[in-house]
N, C-alpha and C positions, 0 to 999 in steps of 0.2 A: 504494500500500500504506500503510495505517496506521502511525502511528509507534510506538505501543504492540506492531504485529506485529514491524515492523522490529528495536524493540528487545528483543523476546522473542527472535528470529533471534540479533541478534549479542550477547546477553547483556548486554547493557549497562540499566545505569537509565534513565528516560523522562527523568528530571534532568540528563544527563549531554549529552542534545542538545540544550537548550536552555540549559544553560549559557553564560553569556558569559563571553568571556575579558575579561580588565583587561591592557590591554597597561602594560609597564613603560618607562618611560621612560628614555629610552638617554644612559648617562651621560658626561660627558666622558671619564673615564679609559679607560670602554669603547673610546670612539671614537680614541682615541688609542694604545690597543693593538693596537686591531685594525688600526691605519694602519702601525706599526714591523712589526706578522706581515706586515704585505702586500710592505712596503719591502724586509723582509729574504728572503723567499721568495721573490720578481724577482730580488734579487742572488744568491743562492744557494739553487734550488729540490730541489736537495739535500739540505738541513742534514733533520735527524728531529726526532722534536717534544725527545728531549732535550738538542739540538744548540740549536734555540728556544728554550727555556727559558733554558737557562746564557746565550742571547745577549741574550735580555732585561733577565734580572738585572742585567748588567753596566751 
């Protein structure tokens, strides 16, 4: 099927599929946060995200 049809079907612009993404580049602090959510959800898979948060802060 053409992509013109395809995107008349699901309403989207012809733009929009051949769009590229730009991946962003993953920053330290990211990776470093995402390492203490991981550390602390093994020790306590428990806690809710605003039990996570305050234990972040700290």
């Amino acid at each position: 099927m053409p992509v013109v049809r395809q995107c008349g079907l699901a309403s989207v612009a012809r733009a929009t599929v051949y769009m590229q993404r730009t991946s962003q580049p993953t920053r330290e602090q990211d990776l470093e946060l995402l390492r203490l959510i991981d550390e602390q959800y093994t020790r306590r898979p428990f806690y809710g995200s605003r039990k996570m948060v305050t234990h972040l802060r700290t």
